[in-house]
DSSP file (Angstrom, degrees, kcal/mol; ACC not computed):
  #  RESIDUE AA STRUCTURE BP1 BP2  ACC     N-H-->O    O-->H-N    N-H-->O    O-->H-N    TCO  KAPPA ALPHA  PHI   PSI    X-CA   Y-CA   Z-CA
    1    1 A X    >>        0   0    0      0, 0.0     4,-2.7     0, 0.0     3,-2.6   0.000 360.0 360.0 360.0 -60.8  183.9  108.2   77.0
    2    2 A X  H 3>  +     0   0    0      2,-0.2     4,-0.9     1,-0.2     0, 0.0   0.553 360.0  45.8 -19.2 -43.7  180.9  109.6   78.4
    3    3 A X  H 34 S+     0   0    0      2,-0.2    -1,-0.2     3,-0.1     4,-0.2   0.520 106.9  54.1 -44.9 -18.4  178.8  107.0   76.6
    4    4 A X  H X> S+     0   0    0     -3,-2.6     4,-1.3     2,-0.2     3,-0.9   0.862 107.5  55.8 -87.8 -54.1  180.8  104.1   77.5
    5    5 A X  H >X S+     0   0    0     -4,-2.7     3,-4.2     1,-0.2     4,-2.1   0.962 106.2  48.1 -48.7 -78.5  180.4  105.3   81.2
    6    6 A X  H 3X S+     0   0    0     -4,-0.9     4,-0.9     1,-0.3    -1,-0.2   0.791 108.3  55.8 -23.5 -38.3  176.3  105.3   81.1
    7    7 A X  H <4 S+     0   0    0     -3,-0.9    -1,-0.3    -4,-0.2    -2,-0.2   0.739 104.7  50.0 -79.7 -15.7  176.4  101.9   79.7
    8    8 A X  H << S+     0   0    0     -3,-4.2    -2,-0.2    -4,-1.3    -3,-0.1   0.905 110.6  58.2 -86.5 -40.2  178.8  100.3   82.9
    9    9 A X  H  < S+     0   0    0     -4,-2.1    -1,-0.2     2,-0.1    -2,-0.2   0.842  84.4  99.1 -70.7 -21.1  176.2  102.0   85.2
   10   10 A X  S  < S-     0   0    0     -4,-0.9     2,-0.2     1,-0.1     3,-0.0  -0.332  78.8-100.1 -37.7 136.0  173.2  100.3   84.0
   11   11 A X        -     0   0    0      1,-0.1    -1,-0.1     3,-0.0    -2,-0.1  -0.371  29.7-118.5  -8.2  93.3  171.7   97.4   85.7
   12   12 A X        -     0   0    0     -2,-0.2     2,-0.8     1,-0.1     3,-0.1  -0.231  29.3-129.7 -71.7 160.7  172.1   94.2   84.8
   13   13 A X        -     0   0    0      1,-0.2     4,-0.4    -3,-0.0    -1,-0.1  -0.641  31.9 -74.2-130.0 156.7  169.4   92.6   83.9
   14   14 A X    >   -     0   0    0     -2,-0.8     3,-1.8     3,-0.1     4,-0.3   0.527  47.9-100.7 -35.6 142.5  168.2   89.4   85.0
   15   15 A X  T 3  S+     0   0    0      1,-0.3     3,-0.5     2,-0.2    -1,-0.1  -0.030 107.4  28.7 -45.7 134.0  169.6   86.1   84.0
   16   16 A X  T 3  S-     0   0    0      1,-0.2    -1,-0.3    -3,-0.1    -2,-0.1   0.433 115.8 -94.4 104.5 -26.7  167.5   84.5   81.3
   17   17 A X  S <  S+     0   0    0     -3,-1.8     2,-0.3    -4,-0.4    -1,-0.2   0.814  78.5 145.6  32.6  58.3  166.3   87.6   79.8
   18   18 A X        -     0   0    0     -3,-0.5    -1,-0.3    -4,-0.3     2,-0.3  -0.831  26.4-172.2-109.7 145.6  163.2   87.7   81.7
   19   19 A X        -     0   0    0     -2,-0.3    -6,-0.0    -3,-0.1     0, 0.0  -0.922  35.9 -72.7-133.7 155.3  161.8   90.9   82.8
   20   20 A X        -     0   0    0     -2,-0.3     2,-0.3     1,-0.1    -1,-0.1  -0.157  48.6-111.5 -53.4 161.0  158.7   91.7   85.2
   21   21 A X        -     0   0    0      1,-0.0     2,-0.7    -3,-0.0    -1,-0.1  -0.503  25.5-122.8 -86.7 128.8  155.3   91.2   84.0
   22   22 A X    >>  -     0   0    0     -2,-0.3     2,-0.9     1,-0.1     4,-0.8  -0.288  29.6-177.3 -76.9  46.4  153.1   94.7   83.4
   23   23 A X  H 3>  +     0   0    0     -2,-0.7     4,-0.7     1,-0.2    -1,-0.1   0.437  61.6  83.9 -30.1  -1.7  150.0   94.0   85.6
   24   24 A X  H 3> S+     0   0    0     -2,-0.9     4,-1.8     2,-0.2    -1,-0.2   0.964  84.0  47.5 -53.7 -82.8  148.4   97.1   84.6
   25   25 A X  H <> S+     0   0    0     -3,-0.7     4,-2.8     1,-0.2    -2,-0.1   0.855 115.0  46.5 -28.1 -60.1  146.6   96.3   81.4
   26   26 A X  H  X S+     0   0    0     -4,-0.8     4,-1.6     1,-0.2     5,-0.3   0.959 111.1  51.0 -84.6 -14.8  145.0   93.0   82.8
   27   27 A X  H  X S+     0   0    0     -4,-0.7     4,-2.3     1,-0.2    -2,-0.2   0.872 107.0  54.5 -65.6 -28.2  143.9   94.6   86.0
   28   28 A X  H  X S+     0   0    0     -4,-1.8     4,-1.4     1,-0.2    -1,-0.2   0.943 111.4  45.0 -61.2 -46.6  142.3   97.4   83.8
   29   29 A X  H  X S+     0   0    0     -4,-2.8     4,-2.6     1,-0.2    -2,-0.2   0.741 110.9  51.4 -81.2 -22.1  140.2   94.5   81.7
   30   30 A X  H  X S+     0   0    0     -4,-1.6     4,-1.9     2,-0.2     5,-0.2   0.953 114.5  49.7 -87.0 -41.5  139.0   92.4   85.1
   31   31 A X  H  X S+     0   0    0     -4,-2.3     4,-2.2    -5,-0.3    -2,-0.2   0.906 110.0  44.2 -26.1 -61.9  137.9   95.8   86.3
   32   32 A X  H >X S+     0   0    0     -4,-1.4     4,-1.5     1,-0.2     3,-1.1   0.996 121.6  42.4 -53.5 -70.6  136.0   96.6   83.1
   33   33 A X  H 3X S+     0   0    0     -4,-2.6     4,-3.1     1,-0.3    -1,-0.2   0.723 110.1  51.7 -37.5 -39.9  134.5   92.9   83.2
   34   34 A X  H 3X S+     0   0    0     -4,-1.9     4,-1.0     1,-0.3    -1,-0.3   0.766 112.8  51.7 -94.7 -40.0  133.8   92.8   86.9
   35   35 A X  H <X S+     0   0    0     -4,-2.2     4,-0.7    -3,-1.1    -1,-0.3   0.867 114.9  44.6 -42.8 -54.4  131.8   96.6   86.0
   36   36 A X  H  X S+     0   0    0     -4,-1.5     4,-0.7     1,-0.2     3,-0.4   0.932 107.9  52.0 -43.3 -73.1  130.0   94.8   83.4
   37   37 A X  H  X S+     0   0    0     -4,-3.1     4,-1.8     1,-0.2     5,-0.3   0.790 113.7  44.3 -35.8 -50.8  129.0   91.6   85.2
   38   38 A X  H  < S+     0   0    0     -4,-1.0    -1,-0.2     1,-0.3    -2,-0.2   0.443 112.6  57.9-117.5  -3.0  127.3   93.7   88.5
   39   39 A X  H  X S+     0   0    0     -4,-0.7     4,-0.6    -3,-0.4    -1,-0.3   0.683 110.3  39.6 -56.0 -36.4  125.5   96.1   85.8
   40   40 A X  H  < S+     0   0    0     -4,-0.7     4,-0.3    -3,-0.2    -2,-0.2   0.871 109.9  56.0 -94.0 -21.2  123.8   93.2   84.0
   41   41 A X  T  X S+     0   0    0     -4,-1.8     4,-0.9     1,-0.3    -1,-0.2   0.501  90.6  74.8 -52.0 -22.1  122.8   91.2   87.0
   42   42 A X  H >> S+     0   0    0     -5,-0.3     4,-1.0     2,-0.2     3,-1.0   0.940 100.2  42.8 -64.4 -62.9  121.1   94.3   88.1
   43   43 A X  H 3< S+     0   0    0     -4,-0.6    -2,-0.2     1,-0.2    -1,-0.1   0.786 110.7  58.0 -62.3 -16.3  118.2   93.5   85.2
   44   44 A X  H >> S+     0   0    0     -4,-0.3     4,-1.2     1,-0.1     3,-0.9   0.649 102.1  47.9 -84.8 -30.1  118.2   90.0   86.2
   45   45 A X  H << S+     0   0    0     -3,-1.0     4,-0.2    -4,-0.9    -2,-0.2   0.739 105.0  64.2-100.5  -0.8  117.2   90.4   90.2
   46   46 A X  T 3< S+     0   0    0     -4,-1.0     3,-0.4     2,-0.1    -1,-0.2   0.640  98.5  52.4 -38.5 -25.9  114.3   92.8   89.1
   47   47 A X  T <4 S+     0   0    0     -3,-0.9    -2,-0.2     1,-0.3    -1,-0.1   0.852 105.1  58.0 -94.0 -27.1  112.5   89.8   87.1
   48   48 A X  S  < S+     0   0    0     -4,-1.2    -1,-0.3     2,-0.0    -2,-0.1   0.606  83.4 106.1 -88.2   7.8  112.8   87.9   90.4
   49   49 A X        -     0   0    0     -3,-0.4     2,-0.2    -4,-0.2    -3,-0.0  -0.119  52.8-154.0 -57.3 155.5  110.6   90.7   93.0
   50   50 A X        -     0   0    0      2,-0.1     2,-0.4    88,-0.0    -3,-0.0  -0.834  18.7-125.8-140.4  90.1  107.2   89.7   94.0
   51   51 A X        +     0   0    0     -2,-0.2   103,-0.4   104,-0.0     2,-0.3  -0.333  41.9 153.4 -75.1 115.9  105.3   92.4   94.8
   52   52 A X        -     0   0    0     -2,-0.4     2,-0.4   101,-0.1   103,-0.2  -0.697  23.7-152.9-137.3 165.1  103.5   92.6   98.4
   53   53 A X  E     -a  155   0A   0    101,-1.4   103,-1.4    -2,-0.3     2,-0.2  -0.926  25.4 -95.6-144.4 156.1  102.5   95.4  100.2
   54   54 A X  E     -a  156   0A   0     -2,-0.4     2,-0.9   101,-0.2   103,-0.1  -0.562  42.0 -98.0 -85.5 152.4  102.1   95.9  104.0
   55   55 A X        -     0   0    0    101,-0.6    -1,-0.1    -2,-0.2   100,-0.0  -0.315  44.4-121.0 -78.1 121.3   99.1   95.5  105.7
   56   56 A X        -     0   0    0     -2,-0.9    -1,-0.1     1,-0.1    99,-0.0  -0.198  27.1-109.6 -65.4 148.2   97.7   99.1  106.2
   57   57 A X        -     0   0    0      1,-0.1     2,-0.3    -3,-0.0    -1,-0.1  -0.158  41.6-116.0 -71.5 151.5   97.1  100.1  109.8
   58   58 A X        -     0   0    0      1,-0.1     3,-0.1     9,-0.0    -1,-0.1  -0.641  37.5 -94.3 -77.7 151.0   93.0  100.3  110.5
   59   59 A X        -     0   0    0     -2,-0.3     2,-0.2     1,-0.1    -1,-0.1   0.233  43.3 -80.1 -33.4 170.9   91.4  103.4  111.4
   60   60 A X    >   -     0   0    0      1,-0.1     3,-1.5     0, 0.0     2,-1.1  -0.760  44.7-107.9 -74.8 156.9   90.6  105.0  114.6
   61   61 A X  T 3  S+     0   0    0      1,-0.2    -1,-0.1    -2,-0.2    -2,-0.0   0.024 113.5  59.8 -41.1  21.9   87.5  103.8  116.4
   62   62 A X  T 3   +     0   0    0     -2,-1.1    -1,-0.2     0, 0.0     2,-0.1   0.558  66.4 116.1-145.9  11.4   85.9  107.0  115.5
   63   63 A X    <   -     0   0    0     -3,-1.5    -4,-0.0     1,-0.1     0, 0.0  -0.530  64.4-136.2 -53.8 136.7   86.0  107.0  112.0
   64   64 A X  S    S+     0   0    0     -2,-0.1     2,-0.2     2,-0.0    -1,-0.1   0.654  84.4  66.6 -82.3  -0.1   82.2  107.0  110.8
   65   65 A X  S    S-     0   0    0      2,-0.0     2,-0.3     0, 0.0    -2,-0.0  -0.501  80.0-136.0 -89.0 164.7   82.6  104.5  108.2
   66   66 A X        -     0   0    0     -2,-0.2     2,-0.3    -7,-0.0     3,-0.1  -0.925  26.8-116.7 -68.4 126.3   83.6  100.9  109.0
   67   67 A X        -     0   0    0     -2,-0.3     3,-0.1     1,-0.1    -9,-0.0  -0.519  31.8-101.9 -79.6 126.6   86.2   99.3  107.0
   68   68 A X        -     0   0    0     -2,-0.3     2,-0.5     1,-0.1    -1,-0.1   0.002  34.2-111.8 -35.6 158.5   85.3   96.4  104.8
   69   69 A X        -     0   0    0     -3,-0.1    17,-0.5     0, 0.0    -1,-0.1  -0.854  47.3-141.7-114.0 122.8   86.4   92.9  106.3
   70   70 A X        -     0   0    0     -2,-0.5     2,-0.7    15,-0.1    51,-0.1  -0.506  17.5 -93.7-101.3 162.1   89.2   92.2  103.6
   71   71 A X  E     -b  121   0A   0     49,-0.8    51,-1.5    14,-0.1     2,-0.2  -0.650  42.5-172.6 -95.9 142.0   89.9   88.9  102.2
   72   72 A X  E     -b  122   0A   0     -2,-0.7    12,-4.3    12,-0.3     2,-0.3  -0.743  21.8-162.8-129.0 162.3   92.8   86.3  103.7
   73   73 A X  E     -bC 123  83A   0     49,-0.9    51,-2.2    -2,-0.2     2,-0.4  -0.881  19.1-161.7-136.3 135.3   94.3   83.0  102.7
   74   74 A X        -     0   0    0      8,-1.7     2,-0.2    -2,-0.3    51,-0.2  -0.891  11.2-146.3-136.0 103.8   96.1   81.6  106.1
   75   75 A X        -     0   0    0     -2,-0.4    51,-2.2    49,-0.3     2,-0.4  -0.525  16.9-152.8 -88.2 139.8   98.6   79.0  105.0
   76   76 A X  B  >  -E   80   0B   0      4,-2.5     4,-1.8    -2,-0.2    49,-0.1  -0.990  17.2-138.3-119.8 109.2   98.9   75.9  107.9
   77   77 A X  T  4 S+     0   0    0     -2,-0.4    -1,-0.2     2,-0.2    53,-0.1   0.789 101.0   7.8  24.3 -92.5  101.7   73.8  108.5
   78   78 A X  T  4 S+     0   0    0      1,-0.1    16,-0.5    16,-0.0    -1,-0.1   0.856 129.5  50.5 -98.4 -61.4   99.7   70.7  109.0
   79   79 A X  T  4 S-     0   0    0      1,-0.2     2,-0.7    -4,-0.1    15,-0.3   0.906  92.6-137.7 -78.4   0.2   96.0   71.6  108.0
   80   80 A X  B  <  -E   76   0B   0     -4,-1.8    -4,-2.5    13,-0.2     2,-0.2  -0.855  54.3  -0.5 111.3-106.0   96.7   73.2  104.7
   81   81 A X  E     -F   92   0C   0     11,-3.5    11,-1.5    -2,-0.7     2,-0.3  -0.862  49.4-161.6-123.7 162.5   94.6   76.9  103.5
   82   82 A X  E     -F   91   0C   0      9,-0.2    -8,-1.7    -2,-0.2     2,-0.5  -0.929   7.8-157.4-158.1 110.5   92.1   78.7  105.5
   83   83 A X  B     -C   73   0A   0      7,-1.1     2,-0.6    -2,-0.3     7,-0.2  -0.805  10.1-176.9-112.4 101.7   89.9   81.2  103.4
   84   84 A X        +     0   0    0    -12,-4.3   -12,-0.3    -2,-0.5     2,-0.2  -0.786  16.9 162.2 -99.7 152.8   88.0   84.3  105.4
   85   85 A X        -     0   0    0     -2,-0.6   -15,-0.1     3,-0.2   -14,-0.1  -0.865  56.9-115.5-162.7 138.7   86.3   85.9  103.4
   86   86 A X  S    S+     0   0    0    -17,-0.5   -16,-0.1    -2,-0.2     3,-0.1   0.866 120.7  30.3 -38.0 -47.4   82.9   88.8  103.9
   87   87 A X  S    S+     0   0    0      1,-0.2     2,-0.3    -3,-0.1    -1,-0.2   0.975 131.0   2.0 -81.9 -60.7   80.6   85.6  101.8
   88   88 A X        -     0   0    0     -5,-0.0     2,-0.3     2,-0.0    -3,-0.2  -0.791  49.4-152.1-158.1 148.2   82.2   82.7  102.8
   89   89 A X        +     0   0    0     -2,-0.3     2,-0.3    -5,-0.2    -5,-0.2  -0.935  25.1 168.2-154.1 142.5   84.9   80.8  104.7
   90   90 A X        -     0   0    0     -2,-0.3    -7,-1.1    -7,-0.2     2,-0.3  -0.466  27.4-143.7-133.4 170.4   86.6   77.4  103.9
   91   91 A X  E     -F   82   0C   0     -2,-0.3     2,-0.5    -9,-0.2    -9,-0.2  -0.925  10.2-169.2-139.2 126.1   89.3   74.9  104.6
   92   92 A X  E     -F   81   0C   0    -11,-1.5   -11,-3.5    -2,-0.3     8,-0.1  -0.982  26.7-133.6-126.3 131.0   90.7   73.2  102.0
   93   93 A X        -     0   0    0     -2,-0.5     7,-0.5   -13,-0.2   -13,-0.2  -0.108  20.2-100.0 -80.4 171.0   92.9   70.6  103.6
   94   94 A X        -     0   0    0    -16,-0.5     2,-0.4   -15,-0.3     5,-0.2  -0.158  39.4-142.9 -74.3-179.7   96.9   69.4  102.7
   95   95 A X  B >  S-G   98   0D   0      3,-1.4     3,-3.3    -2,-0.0     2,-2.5  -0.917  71.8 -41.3-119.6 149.9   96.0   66.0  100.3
   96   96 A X  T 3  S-     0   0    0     -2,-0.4    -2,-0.1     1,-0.2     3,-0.1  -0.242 123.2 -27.4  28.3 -54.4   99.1   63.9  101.8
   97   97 A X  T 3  S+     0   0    0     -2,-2.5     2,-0.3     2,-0.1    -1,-0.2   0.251 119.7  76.8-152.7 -13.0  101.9   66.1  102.0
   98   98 A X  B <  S-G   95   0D   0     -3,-3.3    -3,-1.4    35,-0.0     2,-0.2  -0.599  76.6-112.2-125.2 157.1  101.3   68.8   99.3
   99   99 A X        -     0   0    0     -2,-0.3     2,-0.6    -5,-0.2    -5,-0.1  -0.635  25.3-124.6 -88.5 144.3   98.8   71.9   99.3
  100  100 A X     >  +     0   0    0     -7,-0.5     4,-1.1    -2,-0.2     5,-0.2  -0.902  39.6 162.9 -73.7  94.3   96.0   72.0   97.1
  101  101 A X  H  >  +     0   0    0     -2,-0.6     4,-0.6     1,-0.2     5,-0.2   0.709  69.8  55.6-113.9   9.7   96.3   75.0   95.3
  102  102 A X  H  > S+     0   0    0      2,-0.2     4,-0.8     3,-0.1    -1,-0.2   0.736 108.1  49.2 -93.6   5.9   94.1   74.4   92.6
  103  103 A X  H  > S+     0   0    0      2,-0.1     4,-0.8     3,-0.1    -2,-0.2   0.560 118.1  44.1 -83.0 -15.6   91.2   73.7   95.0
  104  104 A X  H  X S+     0   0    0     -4,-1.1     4,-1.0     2,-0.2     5,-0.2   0.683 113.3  48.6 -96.0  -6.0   92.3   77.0   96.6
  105  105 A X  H  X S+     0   0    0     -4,-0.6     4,-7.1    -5,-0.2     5,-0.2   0.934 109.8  54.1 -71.2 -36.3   92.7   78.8   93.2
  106  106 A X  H  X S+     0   0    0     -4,-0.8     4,-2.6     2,-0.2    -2,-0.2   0.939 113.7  43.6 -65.2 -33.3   89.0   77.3   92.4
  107  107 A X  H >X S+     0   0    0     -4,-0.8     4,-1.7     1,-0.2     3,-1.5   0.941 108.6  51.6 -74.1 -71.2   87.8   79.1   95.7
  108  108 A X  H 3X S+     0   0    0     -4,-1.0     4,-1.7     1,-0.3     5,-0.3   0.850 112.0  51.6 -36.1 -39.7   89.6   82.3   95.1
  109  109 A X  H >X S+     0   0    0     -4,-7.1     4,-2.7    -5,-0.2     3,-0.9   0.990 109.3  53.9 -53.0 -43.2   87.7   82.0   91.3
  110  110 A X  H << S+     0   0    0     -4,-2.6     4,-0.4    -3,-1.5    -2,-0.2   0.828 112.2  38.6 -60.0 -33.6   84.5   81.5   93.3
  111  111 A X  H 3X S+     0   0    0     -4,-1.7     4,-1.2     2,-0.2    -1,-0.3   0.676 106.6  59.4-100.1  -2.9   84.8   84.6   95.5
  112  112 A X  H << S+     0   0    0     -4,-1.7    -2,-0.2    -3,-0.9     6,-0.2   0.909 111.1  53.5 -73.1 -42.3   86.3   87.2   92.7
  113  113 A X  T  < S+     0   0    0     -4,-2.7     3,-0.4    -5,-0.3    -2,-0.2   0.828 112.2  41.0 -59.6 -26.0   82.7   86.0   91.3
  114  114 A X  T  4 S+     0   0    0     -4,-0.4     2,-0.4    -5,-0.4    -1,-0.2   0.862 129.2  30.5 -94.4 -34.8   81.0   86.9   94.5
  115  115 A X    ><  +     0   0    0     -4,-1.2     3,-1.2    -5,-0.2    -1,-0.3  -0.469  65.5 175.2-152.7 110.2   82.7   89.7   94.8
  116  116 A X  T 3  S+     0   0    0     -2,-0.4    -1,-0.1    -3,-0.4    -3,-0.1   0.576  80.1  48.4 -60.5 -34.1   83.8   91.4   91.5
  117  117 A X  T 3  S+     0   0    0     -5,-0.0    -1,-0.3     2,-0.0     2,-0.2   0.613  82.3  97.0 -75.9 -13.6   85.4   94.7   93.0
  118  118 A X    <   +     0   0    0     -3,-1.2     3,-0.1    -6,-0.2    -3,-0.0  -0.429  40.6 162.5 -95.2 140.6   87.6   93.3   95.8
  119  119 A X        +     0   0    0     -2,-0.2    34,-1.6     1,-0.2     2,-0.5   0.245  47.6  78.6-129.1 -12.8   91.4   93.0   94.5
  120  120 A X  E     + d   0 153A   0     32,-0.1   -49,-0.8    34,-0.1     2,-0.3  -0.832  49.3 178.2-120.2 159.0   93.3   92.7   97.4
  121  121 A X  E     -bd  71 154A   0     32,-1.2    34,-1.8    -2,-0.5     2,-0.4  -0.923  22.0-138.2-140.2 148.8   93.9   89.7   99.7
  122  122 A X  E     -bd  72 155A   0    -51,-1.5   -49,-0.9    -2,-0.3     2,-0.3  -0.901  19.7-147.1-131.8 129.9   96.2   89.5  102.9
  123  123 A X  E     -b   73   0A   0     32,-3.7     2,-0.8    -2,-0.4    34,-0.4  -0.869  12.6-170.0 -75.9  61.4   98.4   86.3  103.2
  124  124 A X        -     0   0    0    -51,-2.2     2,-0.7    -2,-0.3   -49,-0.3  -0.589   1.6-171.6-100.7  98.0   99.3   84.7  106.6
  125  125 A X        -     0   0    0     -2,-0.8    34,-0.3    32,-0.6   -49,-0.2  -0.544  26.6-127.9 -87.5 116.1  101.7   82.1  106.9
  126  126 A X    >   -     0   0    0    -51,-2.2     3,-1.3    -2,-0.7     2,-0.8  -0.411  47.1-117.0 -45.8 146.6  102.7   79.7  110.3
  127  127 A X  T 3  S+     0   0    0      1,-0.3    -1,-0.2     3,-0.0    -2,-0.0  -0.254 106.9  75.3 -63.4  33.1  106.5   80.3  110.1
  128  128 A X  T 3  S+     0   0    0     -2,-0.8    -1,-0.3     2,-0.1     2,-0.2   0.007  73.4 112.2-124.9  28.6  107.3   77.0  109.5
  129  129 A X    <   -     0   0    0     -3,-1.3     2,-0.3    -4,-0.2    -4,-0.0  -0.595  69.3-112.0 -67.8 144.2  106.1   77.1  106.1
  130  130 A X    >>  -     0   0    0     -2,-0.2     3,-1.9     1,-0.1     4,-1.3  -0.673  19.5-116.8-100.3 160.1  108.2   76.8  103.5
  131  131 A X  H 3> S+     0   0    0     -2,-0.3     4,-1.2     1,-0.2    -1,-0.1   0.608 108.0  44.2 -30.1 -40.7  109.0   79.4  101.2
  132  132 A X  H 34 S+     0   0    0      2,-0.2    -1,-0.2     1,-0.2    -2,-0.0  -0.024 104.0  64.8-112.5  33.1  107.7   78.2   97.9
  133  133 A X  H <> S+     0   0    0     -3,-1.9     4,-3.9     2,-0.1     5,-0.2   0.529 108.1  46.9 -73.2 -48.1  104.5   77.1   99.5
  134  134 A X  H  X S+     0   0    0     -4,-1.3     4,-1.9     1,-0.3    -2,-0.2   0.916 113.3  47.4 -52.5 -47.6  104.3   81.0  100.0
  135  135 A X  H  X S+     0   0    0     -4,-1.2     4,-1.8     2,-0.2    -1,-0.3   0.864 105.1  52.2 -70.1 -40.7  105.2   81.7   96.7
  136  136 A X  H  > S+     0   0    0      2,-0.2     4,-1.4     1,-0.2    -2,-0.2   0.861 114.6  50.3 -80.7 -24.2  102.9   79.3   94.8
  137  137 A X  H  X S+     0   0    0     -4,-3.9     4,-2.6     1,-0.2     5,-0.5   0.990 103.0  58.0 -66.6 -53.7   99.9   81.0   97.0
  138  138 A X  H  X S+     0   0    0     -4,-1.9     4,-0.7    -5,-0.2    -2,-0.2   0.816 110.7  37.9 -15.1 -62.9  101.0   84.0   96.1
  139  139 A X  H  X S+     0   0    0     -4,-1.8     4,-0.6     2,-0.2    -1,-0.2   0.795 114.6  58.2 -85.4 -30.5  100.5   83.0   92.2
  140  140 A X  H >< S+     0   0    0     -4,-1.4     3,-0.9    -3,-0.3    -2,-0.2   0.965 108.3  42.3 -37.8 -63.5   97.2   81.2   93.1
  141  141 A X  H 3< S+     0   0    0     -4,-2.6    10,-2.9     1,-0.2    -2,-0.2   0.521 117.6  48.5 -88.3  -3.2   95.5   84.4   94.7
  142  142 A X  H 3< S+     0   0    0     -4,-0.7     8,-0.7    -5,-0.5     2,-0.4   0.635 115.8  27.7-120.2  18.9   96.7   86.8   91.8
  143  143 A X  B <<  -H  149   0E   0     -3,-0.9     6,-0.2    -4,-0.6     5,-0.2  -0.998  64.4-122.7-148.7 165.3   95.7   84.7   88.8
  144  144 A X        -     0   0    0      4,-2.3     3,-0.4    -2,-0.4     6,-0.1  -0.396  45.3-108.3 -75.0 172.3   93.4   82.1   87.1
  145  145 A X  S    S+     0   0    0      1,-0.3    -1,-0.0    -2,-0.1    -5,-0.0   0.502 121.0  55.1 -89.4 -17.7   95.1   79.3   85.7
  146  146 A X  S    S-     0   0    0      2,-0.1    -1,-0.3     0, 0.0    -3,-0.0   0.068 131.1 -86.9-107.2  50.9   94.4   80.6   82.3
  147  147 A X  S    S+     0   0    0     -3,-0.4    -2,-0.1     1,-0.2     0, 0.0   0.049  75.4 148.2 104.9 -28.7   96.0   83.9   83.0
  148  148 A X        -     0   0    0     -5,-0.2    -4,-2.3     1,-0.1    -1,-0.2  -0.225  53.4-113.6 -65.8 139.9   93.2   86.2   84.6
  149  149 A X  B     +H  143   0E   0     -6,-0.2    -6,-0.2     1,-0.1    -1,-0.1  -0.050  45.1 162.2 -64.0 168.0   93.8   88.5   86.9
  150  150 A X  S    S-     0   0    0     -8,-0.7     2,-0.6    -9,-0.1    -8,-0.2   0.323  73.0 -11.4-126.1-103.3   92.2   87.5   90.5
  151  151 A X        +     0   0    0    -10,-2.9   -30,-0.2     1,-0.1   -32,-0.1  -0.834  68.0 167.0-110.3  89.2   93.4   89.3   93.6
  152  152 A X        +     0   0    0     -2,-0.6     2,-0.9     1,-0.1    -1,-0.1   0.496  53.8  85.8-104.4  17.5   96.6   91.3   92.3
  153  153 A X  E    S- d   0 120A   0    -34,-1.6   -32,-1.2     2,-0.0     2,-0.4  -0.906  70.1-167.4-111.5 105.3   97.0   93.6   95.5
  154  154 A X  E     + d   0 121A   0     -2,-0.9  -101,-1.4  -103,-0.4     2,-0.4  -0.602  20.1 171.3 -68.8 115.9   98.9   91.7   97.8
  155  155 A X  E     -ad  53 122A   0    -34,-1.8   -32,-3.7    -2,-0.4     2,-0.5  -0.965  16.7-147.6-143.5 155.7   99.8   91.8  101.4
  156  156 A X  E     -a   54   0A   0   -103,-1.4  -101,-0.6    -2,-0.4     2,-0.3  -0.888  10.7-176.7-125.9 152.9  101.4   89.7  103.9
  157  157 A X        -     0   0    0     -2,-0.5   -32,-0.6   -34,-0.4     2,-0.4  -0.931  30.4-113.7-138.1 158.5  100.7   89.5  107.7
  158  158 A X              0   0    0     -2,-0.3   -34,-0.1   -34,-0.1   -32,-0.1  -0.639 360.0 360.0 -97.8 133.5  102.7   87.2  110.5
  159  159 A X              0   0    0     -2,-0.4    -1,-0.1   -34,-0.3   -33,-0.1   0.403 360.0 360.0 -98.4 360.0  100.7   84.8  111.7
């Protein structure tokens, strides 16, 4: 009688013979994925970095040395690039709408030639420049067109 009793107290159980769903199991695997996913995307937003450096503060005035007069590329809204340089200083104008940048890569060859030791160039852009004007100067002043390095120490300053 004692068995017959245990079986009247059960539950019945729902019409249909449907029973709840075990959400456990897939919540374990969308975890795992979702772990996966924001681990490999981590190697992917390395490849996109551009490596710049800040412009280092000048000396005091009472250092005996003078510091070399470094070279800059000054990107312009409207007239295009602006090239200081210790030798030499240019303009190479927009042609219509677009930057020249292989008349400013051809300058940049021309002063790595004049002066063979200098690596680094400082970058100043009007803020209404667009980003991937910035960026394609950026690839201008640190290579030749067939690969060589140019200017690969980078900095940028607000214009």
């Amino acid at each position: 009688m004692a068995y017959f009793a245990r079986w009247k107290l059960r539950p019945p159980e729902p019409s249909g013979g449907q029973s709840e769903l075990n959400v456990v199991p897939y919540l374990d695997i969308m975890m795992n994925l979702i772990m996966f996913m924001l681990l490999s995307v981590t190697g992917f937003v390395a490849l996109g970095i551009i490596p710049v450096s800040a412009i280092r503060p000048r000396p005091p005035a009472s250092s005996p040395q003078p510091t070399p007069r470094a070279i800059s590329v000054t990107i312009s809204e409207h007239d295009g690039f602006l090239v200081d340089a210790p030798v030499v200083t240019a303009s190479i104008a927009k042609r219509g709408d677009a930057y020249d940048f292989a008349a400013l890569r051809a300058k940049l060859v021309e002063l790595k030639a004049a002066l063979p030791g200098e690596t680094r160039v400082v970058v100043a852009a009007d803020p209404a420049v667009e980003y991937a004007v910035l960026v394609h100067t950026l690839d201008a002043a640190r290579e030749t067109a067939d690969h060589q390095p140019l200017f690969f120490d980078v900095a940028l300053a607000q214009r």
